[in-house]
C-alpha positions, 0 to 999 in steps of 0.5 A, a space after each residue: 500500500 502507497 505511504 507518503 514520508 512526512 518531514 519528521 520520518 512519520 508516513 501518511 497512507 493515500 489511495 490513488 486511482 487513474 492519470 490526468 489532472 490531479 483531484 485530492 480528497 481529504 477526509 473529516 473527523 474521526 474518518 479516513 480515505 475510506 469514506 472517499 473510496 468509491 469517489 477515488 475509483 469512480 473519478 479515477 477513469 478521468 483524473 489522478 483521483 487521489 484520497 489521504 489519511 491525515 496522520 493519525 487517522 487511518 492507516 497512516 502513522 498515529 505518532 502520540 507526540 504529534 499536534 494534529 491540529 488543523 493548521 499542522 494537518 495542512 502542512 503535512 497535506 502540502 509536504 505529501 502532495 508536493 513529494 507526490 506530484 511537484 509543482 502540478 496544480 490540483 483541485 482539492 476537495 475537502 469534507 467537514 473537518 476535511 473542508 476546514 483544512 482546505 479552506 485554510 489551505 485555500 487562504 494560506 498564500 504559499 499554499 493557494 498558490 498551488 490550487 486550481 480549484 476548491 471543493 468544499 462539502 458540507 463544512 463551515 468557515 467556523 464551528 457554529 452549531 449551539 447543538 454541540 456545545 453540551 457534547 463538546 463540553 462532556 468530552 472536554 471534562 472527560 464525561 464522555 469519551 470518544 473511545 466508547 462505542 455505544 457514543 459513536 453508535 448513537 450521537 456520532 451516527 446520528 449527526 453524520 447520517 439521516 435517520 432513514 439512510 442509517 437503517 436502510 445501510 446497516 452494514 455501512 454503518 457498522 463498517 463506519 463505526 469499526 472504522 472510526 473506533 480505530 482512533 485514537 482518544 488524544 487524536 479525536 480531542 486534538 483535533 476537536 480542540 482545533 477546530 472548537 477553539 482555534 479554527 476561524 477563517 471567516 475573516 480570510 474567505 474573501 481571499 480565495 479567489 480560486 473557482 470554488 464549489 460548495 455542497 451541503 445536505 439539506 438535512 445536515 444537523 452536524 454543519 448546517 447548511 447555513 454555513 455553507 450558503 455564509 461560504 457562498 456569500 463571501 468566496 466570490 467565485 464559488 457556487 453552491 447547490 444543496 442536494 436534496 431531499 432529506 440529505 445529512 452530513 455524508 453527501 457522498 454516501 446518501 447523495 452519490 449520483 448528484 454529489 458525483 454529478 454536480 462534481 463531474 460537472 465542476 471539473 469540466 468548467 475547469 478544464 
């Protein structure tokens, strides 16, 4: 399986399918290249289709010293995608915590600079979802934790996936819940410390001037689509389209056709 070295020695896993223009995929919270895997083959046959595990998740390195806050996730996206394919510009595509990262990418100069374009799907420019806050504060007291299966199985689950679609995939979920309980415990809170106390680039969005495609559910009860349509308003050279109906937080997975579409279409204004 291809491993990418980072810097300090510690290695980062990616799945990658096809030849062309390059399209990365970064994953959110607690998740990893898995939840883009049918995205990698199905834009594979046209593109280099490329998906990351952000250290510490996945199958790549999970060092206990490591950050993995979001602006050091970003650094070691650069320094992977650099070594992989050069100077060669690339559309990044970046899911919930994956679109923040990209979204700071996107704002950072010597980072943007490497952008042909942005997708940003079912993200925010900051966390605002009053919703979270009492979860948010039981895991930050150590109430709750994120290494407890029943957890994830019910409030984690249930901000992801509508209701309907988690009882009609059974298998997925169950997969889905494996996965994510391959996590560590200090990396899950690293990265929620990152994004609930230190992730802000509402201010930076009128600086990305790359074309800019925003998703979102209808339904997304984890990152509203408020969120998604503040985005709009303030990248100037973005569109959005919120896939409906009844579409939560995993657009790939409970909207495949018209999240595939709608990104096939993007990529060909690009070329």
């Amino acid at each position: 399986m291809p491993y990418v070295a980072l810097k300090d020695g510690n290695k980062m896993w990616y799945n990658e399918e096809g030849k062309g223009a390059p399209v990365i995929f970064i994953h959110g919270f607690l998740g990893s290249s898995w939840l883009f895997e049918k995205q990698v083959d199905y834009f594979g046959q046209w593109y280099h289709a490329m998906a990351f595990d952000h250290l510490g998740h996945g199958k790549s390195d999970k060092p206990d010293k490591a950050s993995y806050t979001l602006p050091q996730l970003a650094e070691n996206l650069d320094y992977a995608v650099g070594k992989l394919i050069g100077d060669e510009k690339f559309l990044l595509v970046g899911h919930s915590m994956g679109g923040m990262i990209a979204q700071m990418y996107a704002t950072t100069p010597k980072f943007s600079k490497r952008l042909r374009g942005l997708v940003l799907m079912s993200t925010a420019p900051k966390l605002k979802n009053p919703g979270l806050d009492e979860y948010v504060k039981n895991l930050k007291s150590g109430k709750m934790r994120l290494s407890d299966r029943s957890l994830i199985e019910t409030v984690f689950v249930a901000l992801c996936f509508q209701t309907k679609y988690a009882k009609e995939h059974r298998d997925l979920i169950k997969e889905f819940v494996d996965l994510t309980m391959l996590n560590k415990e200090q990396v899950g809170l690293a990265t929620m410390y990152s994004i609930v106390d230190d992730y802000n680039v509402e201010n930076k969005l009128g600086t990305i001037s790359v074309p800019t495609l925003i998703l979102t559910g209808d339904k997304d009860v984890f990152i509203p689509p408020e969120s998604s349509k503040l985005m709009h308003e303030k990248i100037k050279n973005s569109e959005l389209k919120v896939l409906s109906p009844n579409i939560g937080h995993m657009i790939q997975f409970e909207a495949t056709e018209q999240y595939h579409k709608a990104l096939q279409d993007f990529l060909k204004k690009l070329s």
